[in-house]
N, C-alpha and C positions, 0 to 999 in steps of 0.2 A: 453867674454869667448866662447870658443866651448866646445862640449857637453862633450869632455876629461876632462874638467878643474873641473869635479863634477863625483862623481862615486855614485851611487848608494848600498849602501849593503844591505839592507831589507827594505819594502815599504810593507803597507797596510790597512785599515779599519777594527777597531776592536770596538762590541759592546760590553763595559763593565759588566761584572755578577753584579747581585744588592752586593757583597759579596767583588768585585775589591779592591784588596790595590797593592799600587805600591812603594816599597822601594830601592829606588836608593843610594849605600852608597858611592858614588865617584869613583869607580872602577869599577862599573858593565857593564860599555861600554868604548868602545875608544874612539868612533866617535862622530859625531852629531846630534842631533834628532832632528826634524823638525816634532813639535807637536801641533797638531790642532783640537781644540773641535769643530763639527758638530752637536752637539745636547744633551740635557740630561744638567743635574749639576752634581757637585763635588768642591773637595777642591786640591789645590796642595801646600804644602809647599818648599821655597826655603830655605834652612840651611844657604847658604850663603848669606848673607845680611840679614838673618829674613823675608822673604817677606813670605806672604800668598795670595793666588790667589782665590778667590769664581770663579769657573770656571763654563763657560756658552759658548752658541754656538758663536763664532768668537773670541774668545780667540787664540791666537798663540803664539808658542815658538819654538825656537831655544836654546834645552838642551846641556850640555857642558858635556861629560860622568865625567870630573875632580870634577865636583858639587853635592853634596846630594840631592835627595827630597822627597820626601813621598805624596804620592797621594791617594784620597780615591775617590767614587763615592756618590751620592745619590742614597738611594736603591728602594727608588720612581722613580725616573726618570736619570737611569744611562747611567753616558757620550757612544757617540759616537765619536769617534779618529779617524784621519788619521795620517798615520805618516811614517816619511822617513829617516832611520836610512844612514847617508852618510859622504863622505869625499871629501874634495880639493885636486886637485893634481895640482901638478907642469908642466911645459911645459915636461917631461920625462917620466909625468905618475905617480912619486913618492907623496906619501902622504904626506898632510901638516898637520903638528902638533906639537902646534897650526897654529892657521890660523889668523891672524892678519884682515881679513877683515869680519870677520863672524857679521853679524847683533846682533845685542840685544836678548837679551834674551826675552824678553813681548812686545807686541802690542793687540792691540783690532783691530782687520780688519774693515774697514769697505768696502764697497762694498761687500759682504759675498760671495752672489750667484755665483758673477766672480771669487774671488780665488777660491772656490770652485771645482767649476768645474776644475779652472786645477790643483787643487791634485789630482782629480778623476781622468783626464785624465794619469795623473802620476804614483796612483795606479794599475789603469788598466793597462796600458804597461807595468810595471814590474811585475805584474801577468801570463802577457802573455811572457811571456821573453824578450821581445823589448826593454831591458834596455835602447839600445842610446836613442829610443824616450822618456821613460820613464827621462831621465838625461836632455831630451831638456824642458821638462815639468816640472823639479824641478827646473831650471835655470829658467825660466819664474816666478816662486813660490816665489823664492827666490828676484827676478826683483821687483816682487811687492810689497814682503814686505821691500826693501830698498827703495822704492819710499813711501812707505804708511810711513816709518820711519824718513825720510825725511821731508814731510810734516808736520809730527807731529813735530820733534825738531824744526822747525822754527817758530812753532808759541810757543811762552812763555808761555803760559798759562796753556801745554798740554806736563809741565817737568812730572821727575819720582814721584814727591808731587802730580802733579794732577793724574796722572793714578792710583796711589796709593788709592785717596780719591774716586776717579772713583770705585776700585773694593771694598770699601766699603758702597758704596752709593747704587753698585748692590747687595750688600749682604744683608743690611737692605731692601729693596726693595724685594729680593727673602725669608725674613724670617725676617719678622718685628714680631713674637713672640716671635724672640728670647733677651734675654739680652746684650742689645747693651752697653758696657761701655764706655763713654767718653777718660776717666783714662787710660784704657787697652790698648782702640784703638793706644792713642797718644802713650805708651810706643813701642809698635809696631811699630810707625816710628820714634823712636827716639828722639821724641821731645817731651817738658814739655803740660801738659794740654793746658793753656791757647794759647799757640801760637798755637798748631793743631788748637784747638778752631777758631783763624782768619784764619787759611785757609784753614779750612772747608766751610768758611763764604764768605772767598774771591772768592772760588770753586764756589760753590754754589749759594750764594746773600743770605743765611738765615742760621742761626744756627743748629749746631749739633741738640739738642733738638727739634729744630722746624720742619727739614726733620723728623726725626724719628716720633712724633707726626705725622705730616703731612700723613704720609705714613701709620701708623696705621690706624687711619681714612678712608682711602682710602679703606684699605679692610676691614675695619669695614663697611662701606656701602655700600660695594660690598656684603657682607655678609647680611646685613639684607635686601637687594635689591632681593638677587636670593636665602634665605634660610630659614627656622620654627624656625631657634637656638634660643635658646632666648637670652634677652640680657647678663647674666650672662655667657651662652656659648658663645657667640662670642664676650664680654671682653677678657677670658680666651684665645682665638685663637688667639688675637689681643698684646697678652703678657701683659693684664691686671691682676695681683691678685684681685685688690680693685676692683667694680664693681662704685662704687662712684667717684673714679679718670677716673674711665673710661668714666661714664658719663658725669663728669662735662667739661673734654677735648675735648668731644664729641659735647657739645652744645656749646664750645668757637669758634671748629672751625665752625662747621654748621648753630648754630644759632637757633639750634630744638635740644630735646634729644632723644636716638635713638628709646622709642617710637614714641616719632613724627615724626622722619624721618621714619619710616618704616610704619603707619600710613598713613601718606601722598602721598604715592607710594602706595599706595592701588585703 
């Protein structure tokens, strides 16, 4: 494409108020969004399909204005957004709608620091009015998330189930206090318990229960590594009620309880 075949309509870096909610009810744009977390947490829900997104830095979307969503931020540490509200045109100029080639809605970037930069370069030039540059920097943007989309659909392992399980593996990982449901999760992807169950496992190589465990643990002794809590407090942080389940989970995986472990670091 040359840099006509992509029009720019609003572009820019916005940091989230701790207070952000974002309700998109299907109408509230025409175009396309091209939405990219740089920093901070949050939540976005997709209406259609049911999806939920634990949003973190390299997260990216291509929103469909025809789609609902509902976005919230964390008010500890709220999102940082680039993003580039745009349209396809035709070899006359004329808008496409829809657009038959537009990439997926969800990827996890990886290489971050590189697309990065060329939003940045992208927001910048249509801040400055250099739209064409600014359209030759979303084509690039766009380049690399069909090659980064690419990559991913070839290898099997890494369908919409994995990516799926991906953003909940980050969400227990970013808030293992919270009540993580088996049951609720799998109803979330449409499948009965036990099947999520194997391919969690298949994902993974260990059981729903066991990451979750696992990952408590983790910042349970991170906690009693670098803090006075006691143990009773930092069961509780740990999404412990019982202090007794906490412990004895505690010494199955360690081998010490966590007086001894915190003891022993002394």
């Amino acid at each position: 494409m040359d840099s006509k075949d992509i029009k720019i309509n609003s572009a820019g870096k916005v940091q989230c108020g701790s207070e952000w909610k974002w309700k998109i009810s299907g109408t509230s744009f025409p175009d396309y969004d091209l939405w990219c977390i740089l920093g901070g947490k949050g939540k976005l829900t997709v209406f259609e399909g049911g999806r939920e997104y634990m949003l973190s830095a390299g997260d990216c979307f291509i929103l469909r204005g025809k789609d609902s969503y509902y976005g919230i931020t964390d008010k500890k540490d709220p999102l940082l957004v680039i993003y580039a509200h745009f349209d396809f045109l035709d070899t006359g100029g004329r808008v496409l709608r829809p657009f038959n080639g537009v990439p997926a809605r969800y990827r996890k970037i990886s290489n971050s620091p590189f697309f990065t930069g060329i939003l940045e370069r992208m927001a910048l030039r249509f801040r400055e009015n250099r739209h064409d540059s600014a359209e030759i920097w979303l084509k690039a943007a766009l380049a690399e998330i069909s090659y980064q989309d690419f990559s991913i659909s070839s290898d099997e392992a890494m369908d919409e189930n994995r990516l799926f399980i991906e953003n909940i593996k980050r969400e227990i990982m970013d808030y293992p206090e919270r009540r993580h449901s088996l049951k609720e999760i799998a109803e979330k992807s449409s499948y009965c318990r036990d099947h999520f169950s194997r391919l969690f496992k298949s994902a993974t190589g260990i059981s729903f229960r066991e990451f979750l465990i696992q990952t408590r643990m983790e910042k349970a002794k991170f906690l009693l590594d670098s803090s006075g809590l006691s143990v009773g407090k930092t069961a509780r942080l740990c999404g412990y009620g019982d202090i007794y389940m906490f412990s004895r989970q505690f010494k199955t995986i360690t081998g010490k309880s966590p007086t001894e472990y915190r003891d022993g670091k002394r």
